[in-house]
ROTOR-681054 format. One line per field, with one value per atom (N, C-alpha, C): residue number from 1; residue in one letter; chain; atom name; z, x negated, y negated. Coordinates in steps of 0.02 Angstrom, whole numbers. Example, Ala and Ser with C-alpha at 12.3 -4.5 7.8 and 13.67 -1.06 7.14 Angstrom:
residues 2
seq: [1, 1, 1, 2, 2, 2]
type: [a, a, a, s, s, s]
mol: [A, A, A, A, A, A]
atom: [N, CA, C, N, CA, C]
w: [390, 390, 390, 354, 357, 394]
u: [-660, -615, -660, -642, -684, -645]
v: [284, 225, 165, 112, 53, -2]
This chain:
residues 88
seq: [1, 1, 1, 2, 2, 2, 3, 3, 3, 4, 4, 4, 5, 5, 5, 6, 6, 6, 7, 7, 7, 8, 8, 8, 9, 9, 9, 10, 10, 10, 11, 11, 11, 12, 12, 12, 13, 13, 13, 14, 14, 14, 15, 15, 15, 16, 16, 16, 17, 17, 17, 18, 18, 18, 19, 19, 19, 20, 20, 20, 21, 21, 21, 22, 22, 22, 23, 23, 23, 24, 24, 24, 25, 25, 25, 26, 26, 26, 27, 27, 27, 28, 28, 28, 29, 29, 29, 30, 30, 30, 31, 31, 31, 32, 32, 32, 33, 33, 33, 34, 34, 34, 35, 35, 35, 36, 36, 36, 37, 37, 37, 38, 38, 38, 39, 39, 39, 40, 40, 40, 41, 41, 41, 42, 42, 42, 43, 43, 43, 44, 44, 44, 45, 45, 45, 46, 46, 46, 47, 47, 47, 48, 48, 48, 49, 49, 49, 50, 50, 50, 51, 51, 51, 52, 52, 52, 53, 53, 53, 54, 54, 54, 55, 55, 55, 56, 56, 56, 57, 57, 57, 58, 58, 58, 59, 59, 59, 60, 60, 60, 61, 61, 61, 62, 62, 62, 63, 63, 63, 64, 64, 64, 65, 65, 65, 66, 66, 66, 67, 67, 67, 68, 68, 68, 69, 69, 69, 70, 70, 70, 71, 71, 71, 72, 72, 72, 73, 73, 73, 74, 74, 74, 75, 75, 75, 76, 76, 76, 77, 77, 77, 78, 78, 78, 79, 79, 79, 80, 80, 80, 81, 81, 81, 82, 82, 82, 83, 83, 83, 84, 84, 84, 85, 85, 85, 86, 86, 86, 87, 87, 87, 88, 88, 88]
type: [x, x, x, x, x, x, x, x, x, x, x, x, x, x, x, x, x, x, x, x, x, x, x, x, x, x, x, x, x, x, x, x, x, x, x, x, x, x, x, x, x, x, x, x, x, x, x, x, x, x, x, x, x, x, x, x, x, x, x, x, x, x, x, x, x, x, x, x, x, x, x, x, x, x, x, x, x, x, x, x, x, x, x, x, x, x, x, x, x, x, x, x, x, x, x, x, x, x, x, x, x, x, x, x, x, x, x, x, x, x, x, x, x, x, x, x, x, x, x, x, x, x, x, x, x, x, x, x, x, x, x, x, x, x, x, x, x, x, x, x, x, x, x, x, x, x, x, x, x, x, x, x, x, x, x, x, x, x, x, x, x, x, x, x, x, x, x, x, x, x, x, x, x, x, x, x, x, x, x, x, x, x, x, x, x, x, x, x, x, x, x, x, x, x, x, x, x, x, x, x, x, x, x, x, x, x, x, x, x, x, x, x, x, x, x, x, x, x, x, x, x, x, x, x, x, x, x, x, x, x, x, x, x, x, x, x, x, x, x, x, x, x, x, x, x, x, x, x, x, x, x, x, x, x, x, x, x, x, x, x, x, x, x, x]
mol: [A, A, A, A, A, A, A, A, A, A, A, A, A, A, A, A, A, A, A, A, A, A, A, A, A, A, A, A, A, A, A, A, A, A, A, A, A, A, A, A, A, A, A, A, A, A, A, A, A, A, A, A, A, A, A, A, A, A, A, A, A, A, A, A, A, A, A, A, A, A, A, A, A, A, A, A, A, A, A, A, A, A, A, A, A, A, A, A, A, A, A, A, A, A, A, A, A, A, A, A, A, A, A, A, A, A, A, A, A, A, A, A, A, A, A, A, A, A, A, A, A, A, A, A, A, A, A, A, A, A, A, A, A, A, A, A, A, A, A, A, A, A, A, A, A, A, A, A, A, A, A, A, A, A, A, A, A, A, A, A, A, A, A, A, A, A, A, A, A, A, A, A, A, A, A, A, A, A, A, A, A, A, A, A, A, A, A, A, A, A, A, A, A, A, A, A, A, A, A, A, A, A, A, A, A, A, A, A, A, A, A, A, A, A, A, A, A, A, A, A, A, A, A, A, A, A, A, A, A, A, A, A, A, A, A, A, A, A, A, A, A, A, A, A, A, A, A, A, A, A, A, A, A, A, A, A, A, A, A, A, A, A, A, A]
atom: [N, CA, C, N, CA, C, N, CA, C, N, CA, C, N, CA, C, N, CA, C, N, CA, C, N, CA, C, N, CA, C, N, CA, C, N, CA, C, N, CA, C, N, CA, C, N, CA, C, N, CA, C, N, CA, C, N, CA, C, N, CA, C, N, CA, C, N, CA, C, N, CA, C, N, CA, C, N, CA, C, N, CA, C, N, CA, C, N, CA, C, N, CA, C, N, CA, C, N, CA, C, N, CA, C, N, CA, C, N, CA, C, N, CA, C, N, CA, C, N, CA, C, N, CA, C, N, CA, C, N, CA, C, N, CA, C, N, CA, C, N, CA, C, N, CA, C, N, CA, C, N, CA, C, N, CA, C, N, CA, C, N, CA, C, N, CA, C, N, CA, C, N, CA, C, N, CA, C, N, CA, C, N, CA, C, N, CA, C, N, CA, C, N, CA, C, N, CA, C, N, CA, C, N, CA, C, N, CA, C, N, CA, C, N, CA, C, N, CA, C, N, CA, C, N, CA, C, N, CA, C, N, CA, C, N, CA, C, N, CA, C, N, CA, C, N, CA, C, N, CA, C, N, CA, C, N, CA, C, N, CA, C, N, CA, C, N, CA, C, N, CA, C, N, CA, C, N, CA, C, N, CA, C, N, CA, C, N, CA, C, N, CA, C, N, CA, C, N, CA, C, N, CA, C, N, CA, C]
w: [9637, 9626, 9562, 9510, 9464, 9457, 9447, 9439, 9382, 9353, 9296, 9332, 9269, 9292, 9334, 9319, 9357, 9423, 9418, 9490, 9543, 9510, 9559, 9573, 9535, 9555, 9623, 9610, 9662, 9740, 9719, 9787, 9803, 9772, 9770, 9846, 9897, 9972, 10001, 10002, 10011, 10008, 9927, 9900, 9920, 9933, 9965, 10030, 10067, 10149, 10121, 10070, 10081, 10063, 10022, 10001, 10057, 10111, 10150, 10211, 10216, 10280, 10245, 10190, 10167, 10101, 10135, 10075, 10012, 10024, 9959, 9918, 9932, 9890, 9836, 9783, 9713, 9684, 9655, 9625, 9538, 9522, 9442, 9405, 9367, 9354, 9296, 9247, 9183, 9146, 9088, 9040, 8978, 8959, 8896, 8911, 8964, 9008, 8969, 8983, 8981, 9035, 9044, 9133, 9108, 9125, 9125, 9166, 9242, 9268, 9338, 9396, 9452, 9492, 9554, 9623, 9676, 9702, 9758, 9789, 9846, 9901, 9884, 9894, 9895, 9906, 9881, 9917, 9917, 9990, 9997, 9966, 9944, 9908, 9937, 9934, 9959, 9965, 10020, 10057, 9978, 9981, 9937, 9935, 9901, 9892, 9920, 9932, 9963, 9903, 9835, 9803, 9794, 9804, 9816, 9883, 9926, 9994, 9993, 9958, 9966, 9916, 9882, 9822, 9859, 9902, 9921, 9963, 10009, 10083, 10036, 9958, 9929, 9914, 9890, 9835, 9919, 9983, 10042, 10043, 10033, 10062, 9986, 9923, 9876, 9887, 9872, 9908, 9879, 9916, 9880, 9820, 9774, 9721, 9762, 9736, 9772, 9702, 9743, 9674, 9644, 9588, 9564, 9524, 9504, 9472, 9389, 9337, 9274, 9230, 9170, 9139, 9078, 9071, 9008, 8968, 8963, 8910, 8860, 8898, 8860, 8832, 8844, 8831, 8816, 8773, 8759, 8704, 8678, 8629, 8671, 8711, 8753, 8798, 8832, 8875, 8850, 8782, 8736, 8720, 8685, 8643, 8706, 8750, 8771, 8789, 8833, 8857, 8912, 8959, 8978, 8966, 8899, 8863, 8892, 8874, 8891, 8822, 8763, 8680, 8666, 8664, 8651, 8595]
u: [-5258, -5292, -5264, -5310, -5282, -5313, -5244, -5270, -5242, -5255, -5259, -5189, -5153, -5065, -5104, -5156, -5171, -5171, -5237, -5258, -5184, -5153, -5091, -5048, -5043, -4997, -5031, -5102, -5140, -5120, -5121, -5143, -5059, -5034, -4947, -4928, -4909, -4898, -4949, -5012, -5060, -5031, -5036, -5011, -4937, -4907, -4851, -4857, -4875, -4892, -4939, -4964, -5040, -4985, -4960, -4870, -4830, -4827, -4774, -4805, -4871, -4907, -4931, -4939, -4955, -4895, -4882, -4807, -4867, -4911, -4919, -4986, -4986, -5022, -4986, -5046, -4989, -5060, -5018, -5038, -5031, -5089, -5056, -5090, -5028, -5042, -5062, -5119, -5143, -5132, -5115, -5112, -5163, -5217, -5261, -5285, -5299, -5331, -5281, -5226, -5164, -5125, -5124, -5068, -4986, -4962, -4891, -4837, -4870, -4820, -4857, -4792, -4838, -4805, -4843, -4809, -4817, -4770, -4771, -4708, -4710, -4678, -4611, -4542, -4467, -4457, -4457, -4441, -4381, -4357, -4315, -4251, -4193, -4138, -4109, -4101, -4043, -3988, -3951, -3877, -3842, -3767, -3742, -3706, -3708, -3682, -3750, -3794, -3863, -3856, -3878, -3869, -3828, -3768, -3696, -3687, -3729, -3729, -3784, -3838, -3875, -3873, -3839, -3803, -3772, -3726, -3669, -3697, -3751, -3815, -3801, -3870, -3889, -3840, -3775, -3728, -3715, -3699, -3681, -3736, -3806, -3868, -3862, -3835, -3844, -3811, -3807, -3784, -3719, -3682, -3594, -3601, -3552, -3528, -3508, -3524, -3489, -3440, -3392, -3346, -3294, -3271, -3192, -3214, -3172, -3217, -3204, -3254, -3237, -3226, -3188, -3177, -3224, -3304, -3350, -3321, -3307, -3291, -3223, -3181, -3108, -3148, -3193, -3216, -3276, -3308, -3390, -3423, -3378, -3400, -3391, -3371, -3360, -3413, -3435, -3481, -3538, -3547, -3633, -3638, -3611, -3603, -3554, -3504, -3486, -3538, -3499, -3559, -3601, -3599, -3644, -3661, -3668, -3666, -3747, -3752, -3792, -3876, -3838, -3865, -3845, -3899, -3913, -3923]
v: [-5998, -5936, -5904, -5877, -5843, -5775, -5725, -5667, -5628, -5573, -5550, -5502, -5475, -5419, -5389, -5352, -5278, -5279, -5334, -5352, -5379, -5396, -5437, -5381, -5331, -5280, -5233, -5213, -5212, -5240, -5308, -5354, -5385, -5374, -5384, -5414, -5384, -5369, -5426, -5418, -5463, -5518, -5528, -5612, -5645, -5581, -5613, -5644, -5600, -5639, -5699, -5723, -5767, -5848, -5819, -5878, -5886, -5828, -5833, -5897, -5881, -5915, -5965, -5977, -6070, -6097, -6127, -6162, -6172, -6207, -6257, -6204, -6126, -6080, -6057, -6067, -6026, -5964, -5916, -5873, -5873, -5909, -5875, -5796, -5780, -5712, -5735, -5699, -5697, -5637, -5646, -5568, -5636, -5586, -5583, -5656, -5692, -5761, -5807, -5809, -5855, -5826, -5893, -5887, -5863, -5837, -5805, -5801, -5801, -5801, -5850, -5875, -5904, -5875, -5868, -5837, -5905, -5920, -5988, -5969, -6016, -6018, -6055, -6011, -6053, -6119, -6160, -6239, -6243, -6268, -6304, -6320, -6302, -6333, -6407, -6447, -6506, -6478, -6509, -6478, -6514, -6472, -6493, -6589, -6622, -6689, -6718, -6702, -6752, -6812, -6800, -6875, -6911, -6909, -6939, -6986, -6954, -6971, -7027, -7019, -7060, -7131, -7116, -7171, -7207, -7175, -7222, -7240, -7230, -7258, -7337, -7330, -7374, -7416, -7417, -7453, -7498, -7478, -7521, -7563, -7563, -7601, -7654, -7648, -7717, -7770, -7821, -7884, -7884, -7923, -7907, -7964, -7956, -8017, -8079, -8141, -8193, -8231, -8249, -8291, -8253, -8285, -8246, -8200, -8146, -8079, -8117, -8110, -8130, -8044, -8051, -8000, -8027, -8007, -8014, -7979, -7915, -7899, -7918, -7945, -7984, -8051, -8076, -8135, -8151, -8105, -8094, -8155, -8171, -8217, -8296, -8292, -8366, -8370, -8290, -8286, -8283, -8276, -8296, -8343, -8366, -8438, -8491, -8493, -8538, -8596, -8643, -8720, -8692, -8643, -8611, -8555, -8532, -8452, -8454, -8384, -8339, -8370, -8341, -8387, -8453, -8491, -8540, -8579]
């Protein structure tokens, strides 16, 4: 819904309850038919550490390494060019 400053200052109280009783209603306000401001409903924050938590869910579900750990970077030029390098 878009409405012009005046009218919204008007209907103010209204538009609040109309946000309060449907999450997914927005109000845009217009000054001179350019939108300026929006009125919508608070969403939700995530508890604090939610993506940390869910990283570490993911990093348990990838498959483990198998074999001896190699150090590529002490040895980058053996690991491109060696007899099974990477460059050919």
């Amino acid at each position: 819904m878009k409405l012009s400053i005046s009218e919204a200052r008007k209907r103010l109280p209204a538009l609040v309850r109309r946000v309060r009783r449907d999450a997914g209603a927005r109000v845009e306000i217009m000054v001179h038919n350019e939108v300026v401001a929006e009125l919508r409903a608070v969403q939700p924050e995530p508890e604090p550490g939610a993506a940390a938590k869910t990283l570490l869910r993911l990093m348990k579900q990838l498959p483990k390494p198998r074999g001896r750990k190699v150090s590529v970077s002490s040895h980058v030029k053996t690991h491109l060019y060696g007899p099974r390098g990477v460059i050919h």
